[in-house]
N, C-alpha and C positions, 0 to 999 in steps of 0.2 A: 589851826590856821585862822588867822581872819578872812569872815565868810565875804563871800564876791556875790554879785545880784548877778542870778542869769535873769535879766531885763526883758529877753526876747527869745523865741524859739519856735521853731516851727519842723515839719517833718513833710515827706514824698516816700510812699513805698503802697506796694500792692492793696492796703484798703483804701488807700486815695491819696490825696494831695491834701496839705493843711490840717491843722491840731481838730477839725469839727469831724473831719474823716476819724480820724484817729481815734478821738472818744466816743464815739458812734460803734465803732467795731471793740471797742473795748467792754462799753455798756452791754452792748447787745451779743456778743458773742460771736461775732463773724468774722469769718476768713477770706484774705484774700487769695488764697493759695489754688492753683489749678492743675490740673494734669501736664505731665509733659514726656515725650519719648526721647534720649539722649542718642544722639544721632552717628551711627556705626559700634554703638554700643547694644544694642536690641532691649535697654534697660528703661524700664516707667517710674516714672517718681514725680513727684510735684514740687512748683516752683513758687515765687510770689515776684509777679513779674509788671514794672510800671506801663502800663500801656502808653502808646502813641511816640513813645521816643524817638524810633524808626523813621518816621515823618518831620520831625524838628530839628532840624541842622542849624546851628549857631549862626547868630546875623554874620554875614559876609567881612567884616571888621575881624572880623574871632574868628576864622575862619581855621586858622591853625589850629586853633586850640579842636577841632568838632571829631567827637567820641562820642560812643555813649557814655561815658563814666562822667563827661563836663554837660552835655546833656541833660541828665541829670541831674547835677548839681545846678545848673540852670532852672530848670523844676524847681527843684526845692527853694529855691532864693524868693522866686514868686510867690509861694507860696506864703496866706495869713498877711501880705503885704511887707513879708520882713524884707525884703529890699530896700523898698522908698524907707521902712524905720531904721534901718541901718544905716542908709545915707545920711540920716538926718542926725543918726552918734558919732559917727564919721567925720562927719560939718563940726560937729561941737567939740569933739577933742583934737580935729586936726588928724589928718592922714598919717601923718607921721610915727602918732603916738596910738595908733590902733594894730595890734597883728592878727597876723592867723596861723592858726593849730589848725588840723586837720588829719583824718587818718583814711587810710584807705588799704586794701591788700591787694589788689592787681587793676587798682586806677585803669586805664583808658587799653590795657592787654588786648584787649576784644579786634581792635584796630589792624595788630598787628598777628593775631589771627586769622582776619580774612586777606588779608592782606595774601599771606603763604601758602593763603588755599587760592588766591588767585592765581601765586605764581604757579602752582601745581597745578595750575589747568594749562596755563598759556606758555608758562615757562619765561626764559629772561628774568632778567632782575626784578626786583622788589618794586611796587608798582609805585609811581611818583607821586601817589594823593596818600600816602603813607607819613605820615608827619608824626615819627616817634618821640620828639620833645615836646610833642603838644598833645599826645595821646598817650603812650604805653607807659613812657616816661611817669617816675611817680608823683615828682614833684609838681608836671603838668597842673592836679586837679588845686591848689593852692595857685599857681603863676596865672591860671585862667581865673578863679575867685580874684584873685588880687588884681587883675586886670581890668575885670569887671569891673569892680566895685571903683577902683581907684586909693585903694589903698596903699601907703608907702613904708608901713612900719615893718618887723620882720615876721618872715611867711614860712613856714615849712611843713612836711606830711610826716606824720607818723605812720611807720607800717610794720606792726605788730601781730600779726595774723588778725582774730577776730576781738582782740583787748587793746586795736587802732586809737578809733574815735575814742575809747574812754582813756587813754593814755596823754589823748589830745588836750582834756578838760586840765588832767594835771598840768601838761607843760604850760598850759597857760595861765591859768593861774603863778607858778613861779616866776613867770612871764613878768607880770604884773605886781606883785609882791615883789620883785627885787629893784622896781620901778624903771625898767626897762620901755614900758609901754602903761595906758591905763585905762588900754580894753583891748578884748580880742573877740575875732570871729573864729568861732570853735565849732566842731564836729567829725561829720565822715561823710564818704560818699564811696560805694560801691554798688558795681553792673552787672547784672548777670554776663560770661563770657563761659568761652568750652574749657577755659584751662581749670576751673574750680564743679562745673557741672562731670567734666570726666575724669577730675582729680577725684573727687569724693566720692565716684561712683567706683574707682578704680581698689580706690579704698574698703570697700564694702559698707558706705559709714549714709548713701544716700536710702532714704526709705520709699518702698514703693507706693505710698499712702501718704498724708497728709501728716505729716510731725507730730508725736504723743510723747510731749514732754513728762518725764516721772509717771509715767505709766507702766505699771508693771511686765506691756507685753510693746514697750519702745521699741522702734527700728531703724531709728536712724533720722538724719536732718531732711529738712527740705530747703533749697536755697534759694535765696532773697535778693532782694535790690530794692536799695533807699539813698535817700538823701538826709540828713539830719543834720540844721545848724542851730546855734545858739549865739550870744552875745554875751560875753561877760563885762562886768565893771564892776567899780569898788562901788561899795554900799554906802547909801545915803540917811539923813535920818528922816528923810521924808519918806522915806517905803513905807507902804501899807502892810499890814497883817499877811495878804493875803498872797504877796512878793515870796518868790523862790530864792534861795540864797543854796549858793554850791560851801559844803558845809566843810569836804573834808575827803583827799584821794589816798586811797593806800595801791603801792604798787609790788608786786612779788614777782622772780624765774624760779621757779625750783628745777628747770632744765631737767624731768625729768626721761624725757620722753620728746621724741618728737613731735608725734601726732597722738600721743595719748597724753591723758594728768597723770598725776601722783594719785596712784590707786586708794591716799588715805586724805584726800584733798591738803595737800600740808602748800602747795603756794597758794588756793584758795584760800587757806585760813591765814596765812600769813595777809596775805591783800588785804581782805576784812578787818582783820585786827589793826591794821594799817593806815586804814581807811577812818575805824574809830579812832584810831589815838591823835591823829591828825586832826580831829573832828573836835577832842577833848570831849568823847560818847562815852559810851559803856553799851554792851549787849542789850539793856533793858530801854533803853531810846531809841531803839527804831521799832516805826510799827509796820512793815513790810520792805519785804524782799524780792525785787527782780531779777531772779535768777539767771545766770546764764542758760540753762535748761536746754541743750542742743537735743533730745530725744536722743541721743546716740545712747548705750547699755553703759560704757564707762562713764565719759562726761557725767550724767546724771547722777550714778553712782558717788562719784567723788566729790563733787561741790556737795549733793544733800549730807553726806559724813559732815563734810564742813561745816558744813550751815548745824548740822546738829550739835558738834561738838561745839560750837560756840553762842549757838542759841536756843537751843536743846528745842520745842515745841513750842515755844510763846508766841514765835514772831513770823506771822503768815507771808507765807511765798509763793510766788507761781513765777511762771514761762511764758510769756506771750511770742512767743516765736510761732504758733500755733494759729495767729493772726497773720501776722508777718512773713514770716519765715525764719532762717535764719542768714540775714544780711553782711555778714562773716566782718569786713571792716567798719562797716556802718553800725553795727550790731549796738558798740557800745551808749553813740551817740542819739540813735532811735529809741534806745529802751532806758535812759536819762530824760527824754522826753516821755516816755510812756510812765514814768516814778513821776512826773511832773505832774502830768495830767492827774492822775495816781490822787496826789496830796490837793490838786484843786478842786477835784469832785467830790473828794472823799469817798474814791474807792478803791478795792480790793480788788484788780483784774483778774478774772480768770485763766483757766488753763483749757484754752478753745481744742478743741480733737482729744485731751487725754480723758480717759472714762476710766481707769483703774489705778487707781495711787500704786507706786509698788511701795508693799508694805515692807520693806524691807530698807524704808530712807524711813528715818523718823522725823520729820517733821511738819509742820502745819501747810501741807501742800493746798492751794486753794482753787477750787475745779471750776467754778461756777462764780462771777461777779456778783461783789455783793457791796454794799456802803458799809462806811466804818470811819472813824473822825482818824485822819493822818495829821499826822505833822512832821515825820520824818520817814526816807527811803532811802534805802540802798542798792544800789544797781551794780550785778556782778558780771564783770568782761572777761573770758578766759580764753587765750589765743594757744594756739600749735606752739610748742616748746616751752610751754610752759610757762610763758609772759603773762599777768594776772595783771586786774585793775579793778580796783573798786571803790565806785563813787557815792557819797552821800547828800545827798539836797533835804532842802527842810525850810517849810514855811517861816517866814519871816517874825510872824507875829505868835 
């Protein structure tokens, strides 16, 4: 594909608000993730949860749209100043010719949640501050962004399980390549809510401890909430060296399974290879790997098979979900931002809580942040049923 400038980007999720939070915990090795008791369940596990949202209700104008999942994405807009710089890409190609991708897996659900716990106190109907096309609703979290912003071009959410946001970078980009538009605002944004805290716990698949991605003695996810956007546009030749360019999406179902992968990673590999050939790569051009990494016993199992069968030991990988969580829609668009940061530091993130590789993945799993000169990364998104996406970015120069 011809590569696209992600121009701008910025991130919100439990190490903080803004890319200086984000490489801060990436550096130094710290988590945002804390204890939490899942409520009628008597179950402990920890979460990565944005503080203060609770308190922020969308100015009165937007009043429809006020959830936490827009909340949120409110957050992240602020955040690094990427609003005012979006306004100002916005101004210059015209509203019209700007869209938005966006992915999410249970957008503004949380709403309509408390909402049935209200009614099962008080009884009567559904309560009237209940506003399902501006909260539960999924296309909510783009109609509120496009609102915001003032954007007129086209808008829609992708909702993929946890391979959302990174399915979003693709649509958008074809977006743009088929010269339908000549930028988009791209990412994900998902809240924590009860429907994914007591799905996953129901599942046996939450951990009662902090997330140990590729750990030989892994137990499971811990769950997140973030915001993560980007801006794409066609490349200039005035970009510096040190400019990010989206290089190349490959996308797979191998519908194996609902809630598990293909035990031999075969839509992981299929994505990846997808991913390069889109890219015009080869296995030997990338120099790290953002793993999906959920800490669950399967997930891990089956992407490192992939990742080995296709890049045997060369090419270092980790999990930063360990930091994060695991942000399930958002997942993909945070950790495209986390490869970003990745190639601009020139480092290797680590793998924050795992202390024991299991030696039974073979490949160059990396525990501990370390520098290393990048130029290219791969970010792998693996959603429920088996929906795959994997993105490559890569310094400019």
């Amino acid at each position: 594909m011809t590569p696209l400038h992600l121009a701008h980007h910025t991130v919100s999720c439990c190490a903080g608000d803004g890319l200086a939070a984000l490489r801060a915990a990436l550096h130094d090795g710290t988590s945002g993730l804390r204890p939490y008791r899942i409520e009628g369940l008597g179950t402990d596990t920890w979460i990565g949860e944005v503080q203060g949202l609770d308190d922020a209700p969308l100015p009165a104008p937007l009043a429809g749209f006020d959830c936490r999942n827009n909340r949120l994405a409110r957050r992240g807009l602020a955040a690094d100043g990427f609003e005012d710089a979006i306004r100002s890409r916005i101004s210059h190609h015209g509203p019209r010719r700007v869209g938005i991708v966006l992915g999410t897996s249970t957008s503004g659900i949380l709403s309509t949640e408390l909402a049935y716990r209200q009614r099962a106190r008080e009884g009567g109907p559904l309560p009237s501050s209940l506003h399902y096309r501006g909260s539960h609703n999924t296309y909510s979290l783009a109609d509120f962004v496009r609102t915001w912003l003032a954007i007129e071009g086209p808008a829609y959410v992708v909702s993929t399980a946890c391979s959302s946001s990174a399915k979003a970078y693709a649509a958008a980009a074809r977006l743009i390549h088929a010269g339908l538009i000549d930028a988009a605002l791209v990412g994900g944004v998902d809240s924590l809510c009860f429907t994914t805290l007591h799905g996953f716990a129901s599942l046996e698949l939450t951990s009662p401890e902090p997330c140990r991605p590729y750990d030989a003695a892994r137990s499971g996810i811990s769950i997140g909430e973030a915001a993560a956007f980007a801006f794409l546009e066609r490349t200039t030749n005035s970009l510096d060296s040190d400019a990010v360019l989206l290089l190349g999406c490959g996308e797979s179902s191998d519908a194996y399974h609902m809630s598990s992968p293909h035990p031999e990673g075969l839509g992981a590999r299929l994505a990846m290879e997808g991913a390069l050939a889109h890219a015009g790569l080869g296995p030997a051009d990338i120099d790290y790997i953002n793993l999906h990494g959920t800490a669950t016993p399967n997930n891990d199992a089956a992407e490192g098979h992939a990742v080995a069968s296709l890049f045997g030991t060369r090419v270092p990988a980790s999990s930063t979900k360990g930091v994060t969580g695991h942000t399930l829609g958002a997942a993909g668009a945070l950790e495209i931002s986390v490869s970003a940061v990745a190639l601009a530091e020139g480092l290797l993130p680590g793998s924050v809580h795992t202390r024991t590789r299991d030696p039974s993945i073979s490949i160059d799993y990396v525990l501990a942040s370390r520098s290393a000169p990048l130029s290219r990364a791969m970010s792998n998104s693996f959603g429920f049923g088996g929906s795959n996406c994997s993105v490559i970015i890569g310094r400019a120069g």
